[in-house]
C-alpha positions as CSV (number, residue, x, y, z in Angstrom):
1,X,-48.7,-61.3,-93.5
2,X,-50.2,-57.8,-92.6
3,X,-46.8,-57.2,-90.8
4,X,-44.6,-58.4,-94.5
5,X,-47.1,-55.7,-96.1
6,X,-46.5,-52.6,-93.8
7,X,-42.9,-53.3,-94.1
8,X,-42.6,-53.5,-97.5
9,X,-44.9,-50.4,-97.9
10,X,-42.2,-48.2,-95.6
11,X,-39.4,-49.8,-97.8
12,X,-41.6,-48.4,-101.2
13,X,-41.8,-44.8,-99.3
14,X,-38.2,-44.3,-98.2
15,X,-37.2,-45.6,-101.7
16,X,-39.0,-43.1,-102.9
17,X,-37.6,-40.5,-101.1
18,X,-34.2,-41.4,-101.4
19,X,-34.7,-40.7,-105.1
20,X,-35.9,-36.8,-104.8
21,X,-33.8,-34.9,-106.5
22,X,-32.3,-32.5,-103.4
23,X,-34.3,-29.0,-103.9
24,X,-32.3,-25.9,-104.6
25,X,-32.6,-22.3,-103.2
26,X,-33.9,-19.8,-105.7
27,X,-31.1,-17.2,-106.4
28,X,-34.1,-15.1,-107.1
29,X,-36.4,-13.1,-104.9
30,X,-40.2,-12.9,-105.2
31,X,-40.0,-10.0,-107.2
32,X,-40.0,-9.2,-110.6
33,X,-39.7,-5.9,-112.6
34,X,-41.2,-5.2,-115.7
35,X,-40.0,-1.7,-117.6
36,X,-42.0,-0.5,-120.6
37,X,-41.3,1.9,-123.1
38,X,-43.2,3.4,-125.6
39,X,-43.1,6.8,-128.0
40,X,-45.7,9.5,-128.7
41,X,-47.7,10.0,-132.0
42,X,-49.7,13.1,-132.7
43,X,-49.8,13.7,-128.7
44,X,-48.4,16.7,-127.1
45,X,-46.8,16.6,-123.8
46,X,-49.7,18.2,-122.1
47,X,-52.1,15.9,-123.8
48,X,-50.2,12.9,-122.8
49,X,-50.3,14.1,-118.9
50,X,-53.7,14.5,-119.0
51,X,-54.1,10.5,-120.4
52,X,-51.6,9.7,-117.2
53,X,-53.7,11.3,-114.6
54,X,-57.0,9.5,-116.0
55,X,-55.6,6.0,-116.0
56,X,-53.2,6.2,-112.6
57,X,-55.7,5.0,-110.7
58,X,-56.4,1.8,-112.4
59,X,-53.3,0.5,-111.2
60,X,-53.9,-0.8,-107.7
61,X,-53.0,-4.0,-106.7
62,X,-56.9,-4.6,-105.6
63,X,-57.4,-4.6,-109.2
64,X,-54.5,-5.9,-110.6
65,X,-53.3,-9.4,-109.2
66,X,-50.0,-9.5,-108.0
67,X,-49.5,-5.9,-108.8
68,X,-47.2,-4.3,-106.1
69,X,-46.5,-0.7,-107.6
70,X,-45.6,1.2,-110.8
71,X,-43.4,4.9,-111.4
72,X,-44.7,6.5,-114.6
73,X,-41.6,7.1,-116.2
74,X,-40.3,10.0,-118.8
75,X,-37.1,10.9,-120.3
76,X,-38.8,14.0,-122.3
77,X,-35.1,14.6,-124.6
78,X,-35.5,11.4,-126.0
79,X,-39.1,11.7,-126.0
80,X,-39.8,8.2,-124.3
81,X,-42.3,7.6,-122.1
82,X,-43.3,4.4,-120.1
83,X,-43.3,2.5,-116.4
84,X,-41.2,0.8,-114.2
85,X,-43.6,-2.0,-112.7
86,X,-43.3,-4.4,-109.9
87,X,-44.8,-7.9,-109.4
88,X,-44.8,-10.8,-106.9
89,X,-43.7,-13.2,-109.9
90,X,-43.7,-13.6,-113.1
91,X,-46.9,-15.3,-113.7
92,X,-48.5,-11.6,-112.3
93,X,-46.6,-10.4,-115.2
94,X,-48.0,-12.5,-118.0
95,X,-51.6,-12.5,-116.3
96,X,-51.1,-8.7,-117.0
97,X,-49.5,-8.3,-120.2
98,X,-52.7,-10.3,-121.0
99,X,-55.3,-8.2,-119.4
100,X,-57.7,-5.9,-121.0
101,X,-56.4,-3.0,-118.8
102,X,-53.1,-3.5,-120.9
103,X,-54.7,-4.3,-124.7
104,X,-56.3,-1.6,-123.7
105,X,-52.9,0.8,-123.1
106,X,-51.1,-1.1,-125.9
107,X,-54.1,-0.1,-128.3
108,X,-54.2,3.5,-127.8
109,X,-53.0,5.5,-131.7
110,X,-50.9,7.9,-129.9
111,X,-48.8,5.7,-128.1
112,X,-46.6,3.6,-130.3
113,X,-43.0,1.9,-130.7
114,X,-43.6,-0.1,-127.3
115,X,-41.2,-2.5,-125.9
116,X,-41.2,-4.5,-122.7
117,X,-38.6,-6.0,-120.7
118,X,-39.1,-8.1,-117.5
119,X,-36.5,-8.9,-114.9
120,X,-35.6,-11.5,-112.2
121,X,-35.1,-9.6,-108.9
122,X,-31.9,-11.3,-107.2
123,X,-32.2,-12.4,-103.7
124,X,-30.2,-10.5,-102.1
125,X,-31.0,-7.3,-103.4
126,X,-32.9,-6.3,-100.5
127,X,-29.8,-5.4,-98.7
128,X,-29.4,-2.3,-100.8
129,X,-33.0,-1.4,-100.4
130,X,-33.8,-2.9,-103.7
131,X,-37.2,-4.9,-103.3
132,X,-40.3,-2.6,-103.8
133,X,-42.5,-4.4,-101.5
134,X,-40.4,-3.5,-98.9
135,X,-39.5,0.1,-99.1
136,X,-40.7,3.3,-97.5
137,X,-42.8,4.6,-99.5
138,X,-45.3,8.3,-99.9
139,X,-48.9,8.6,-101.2
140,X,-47.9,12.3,-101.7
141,X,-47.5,14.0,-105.2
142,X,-44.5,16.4,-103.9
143,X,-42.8,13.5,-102.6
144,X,-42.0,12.8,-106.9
145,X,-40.1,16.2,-107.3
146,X,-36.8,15.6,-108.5
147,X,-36.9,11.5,-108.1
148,X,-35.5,9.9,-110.9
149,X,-34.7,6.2,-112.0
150,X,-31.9,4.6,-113.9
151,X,-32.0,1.3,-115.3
152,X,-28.6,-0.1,-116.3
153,X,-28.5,-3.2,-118.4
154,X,-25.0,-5.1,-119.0
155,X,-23.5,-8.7,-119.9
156,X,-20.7,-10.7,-119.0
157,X,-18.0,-11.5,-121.1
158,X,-17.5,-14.7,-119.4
159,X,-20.5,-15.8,-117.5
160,X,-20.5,-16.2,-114.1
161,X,-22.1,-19.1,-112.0
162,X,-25.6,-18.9,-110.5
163,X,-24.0,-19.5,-107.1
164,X,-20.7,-16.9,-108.1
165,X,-23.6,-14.6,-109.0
166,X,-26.1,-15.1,-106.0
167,X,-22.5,-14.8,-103.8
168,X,-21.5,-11.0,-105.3
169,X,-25.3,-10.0,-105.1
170,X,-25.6,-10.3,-101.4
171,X,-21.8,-9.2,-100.6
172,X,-21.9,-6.1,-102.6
173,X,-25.8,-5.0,-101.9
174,X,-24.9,-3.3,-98.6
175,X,-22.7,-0.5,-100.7
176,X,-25.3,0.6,-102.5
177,X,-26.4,3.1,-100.1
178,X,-28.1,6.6,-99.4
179,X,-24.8,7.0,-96.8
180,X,-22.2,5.8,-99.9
181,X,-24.2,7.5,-102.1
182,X,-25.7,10.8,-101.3
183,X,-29.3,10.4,-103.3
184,X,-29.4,7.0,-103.9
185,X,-32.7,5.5,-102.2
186,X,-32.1,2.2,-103.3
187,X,-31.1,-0.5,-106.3
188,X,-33.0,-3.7,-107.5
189,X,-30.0,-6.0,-109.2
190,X,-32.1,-7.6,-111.9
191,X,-31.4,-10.9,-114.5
192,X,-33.5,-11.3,-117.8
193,X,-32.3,-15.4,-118.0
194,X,-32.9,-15.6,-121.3
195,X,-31.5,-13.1,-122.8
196,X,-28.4,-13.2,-120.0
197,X,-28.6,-9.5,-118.9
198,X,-28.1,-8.2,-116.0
199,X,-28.4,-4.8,-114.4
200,X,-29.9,-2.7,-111.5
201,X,-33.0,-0.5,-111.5
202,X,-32.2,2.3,-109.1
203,X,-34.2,5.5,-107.3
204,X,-32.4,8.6,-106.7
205,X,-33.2,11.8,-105.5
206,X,-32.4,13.6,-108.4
207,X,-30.5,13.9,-111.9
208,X,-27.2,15.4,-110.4
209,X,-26.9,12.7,-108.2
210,X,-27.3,10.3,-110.9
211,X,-24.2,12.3,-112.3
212,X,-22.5,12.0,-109.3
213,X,-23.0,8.3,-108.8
214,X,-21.3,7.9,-112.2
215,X,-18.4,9.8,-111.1
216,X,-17.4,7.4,-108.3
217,X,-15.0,4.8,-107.8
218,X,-17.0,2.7,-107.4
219,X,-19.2,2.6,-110.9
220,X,-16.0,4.3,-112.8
221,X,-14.5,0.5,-111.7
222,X,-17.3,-1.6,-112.6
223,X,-18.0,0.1,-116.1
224,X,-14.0,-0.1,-117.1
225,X,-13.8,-3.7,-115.9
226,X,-12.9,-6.0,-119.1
227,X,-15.7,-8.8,-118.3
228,X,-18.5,-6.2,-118.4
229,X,-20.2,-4.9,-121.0
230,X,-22.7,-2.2,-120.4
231,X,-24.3,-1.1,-123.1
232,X,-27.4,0.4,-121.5
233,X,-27.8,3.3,-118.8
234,X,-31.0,4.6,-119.2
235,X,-32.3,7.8,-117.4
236,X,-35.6,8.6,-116.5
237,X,-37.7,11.2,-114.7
238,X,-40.3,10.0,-112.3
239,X,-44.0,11.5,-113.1
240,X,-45.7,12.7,-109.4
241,X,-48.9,10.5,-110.7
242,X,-46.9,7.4,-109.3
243,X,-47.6,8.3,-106.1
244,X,-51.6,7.5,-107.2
245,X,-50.2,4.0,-108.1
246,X,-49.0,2.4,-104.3
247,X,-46.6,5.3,-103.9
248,X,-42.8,6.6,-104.6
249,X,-39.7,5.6,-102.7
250,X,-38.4,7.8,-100.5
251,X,-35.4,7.6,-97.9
C-alpha cells in the first residue's frame, strides 16, 4: 500500500510539471528609466539652481530604494527643466513616484506643467554602454561640462515582434559607440509597452556632437526609413549637480 501511495504521489508531481507553462526570457533588462519634465513659474534661473543644489543630495540610493542615479536635466531655450532617472525596476519607480520626497518636488508653486515618462531598458542595450548601473561614472562637478542627453522617442509603422525586436537590439548595440561616434558615451534603447514607443536615451560629450551624430549615415538612414516614425528628439543639457546624485557618465 505505502509503495501504491509514493507512486502515485510522483505521478501527481511530474503531472504537475508537465503542465508549467515553459518560462520565457525577459526581452527587458533590470533597468528602467524614468524622464521628468516640468516648467518654471515666477522662478528665475538663478533661483531655480539654488533649489537644485539644496535637494541633490536627497537622491542617493541609501535613501531612495532601488534608486541607481539621476542627471538634472535643462534645455534653458525651451525653458524645460527636469531628470533623467534610473531604477532597478519598475516597482522602484512607482514606490517613488509615491514617496514624500517626490509629493514633495511635485508640490513646489514654481515648478509646474510636469510630465513623466517611464521606460523598459532592452536587454541588450548594455552592449552600447547603455545600462547606468554599469557605466563609468565621476563624483566630480567639472566632469558635467559640456555633457548633454538626448532622448529620442519613435513608433513603428508596422510593429515588430518581441523576439524581431530583442534580435536588432543586441545586433545593432555594438555601433553605438564613442569609436563610431566621436562623443557618444553611450545609449539606453528604451520601450514604454503601453503606449508602444520606443527610443534611446543617450550621453554625449557635448551639443556639437549631438549635431554631428544626426549628420551620419547611420541616423540619416534610420530617421528616413518608411516604418519609423520619430516624432521626438529631445535635447538636454546636463546640470554639474548630478554628479552629487551617484555621478555622471563619462568615457
Amino acid at each position: 500500500m505505502k509503495k501504491i501511495l509514493i507512486f502515485t504521489i510522483c505521478l501527481g508531481l511530474l503531472s504537475c510539471k508537465s503542465n508549467e507553462a515553459p518560462k520565457t526570457e525577459s526581452i527587458y533588462a533590470d533597468e528602467v528609466v524614468l524622464v521628468v519634465n516640468y516648467e518654471l513659474e515666477n522662478m528665475t534661473f538663478e533661483e531655480h539652481a539654488a533649489l537644485g543644489e539644496a535637494v541633490a543630495p536627497n537622491f542617493n540610493s541609501e535613501d531612495i530604494p532601488g534608486f541607481i542615479g539621476k542627471s538634472f536635466v535643462g534645455a534653458v531655450d525651451k525653458e524645460v527643466f527636469g531628470g533623467v532617472y534610473y531604477f532597478t525596476g519598475e516597482e522602484s519607480v512607482e514606490n517613488f513616484l509615491e514617496s514624500d520626497l517626490w509629493k514633495g518636488v511635485v508640490a513646489h508653486p514654481n515648478l509646474v506643467n510636469f510630465s513623466t515618462n517611464t521606460y523598459n531598458a532592452f536587454d541588450g542595450t548594455e552592449q552600447a554602454n547603455g545600462l547606468h548601473a554599469s557605466r563609468k561614472k565621476s563624483n566630480n562637478a567639472e566632469d558635467a561640462e559640456g555633457l548633454h542627453i538626448l532622448v529620442v522617442n519613435y513608433n513603428y509603422v508596422e510593429l515588430p515582434s518581441d523576439e524581431k525586436m530583442s534580435s536588432d537590439v543586441k545586433q545593432y548595440a555594438p555601433v553605438f559607440s564613442n569609436e563610431n561616434f566621436p562623443g557618444m558615451i553611450g545609449k539606453t534603447m528604451i520601450n514604454n509597452r503601453d503606449k508602444k514607443i520606443y527610443g534611446g536615451v543617450y550621453y554625449f560629450t557635448s551639443r556639437d556632437a549631438i549635431d554631428s551624430y544626426f549628420e551620419s549615415e547611420l541616423w540619416t538612414g534610420f530617421e528616413g526609413d518608411e516604418n519609423t516614425d520619430v516624432y521626438m528628439k529631445d535635447i538636454y543639457a546636463v546640470a554639474s549637480i548630478s554628479a552629487i546624485s551617484n555621478g555622471v557618465p563619462v568615457l
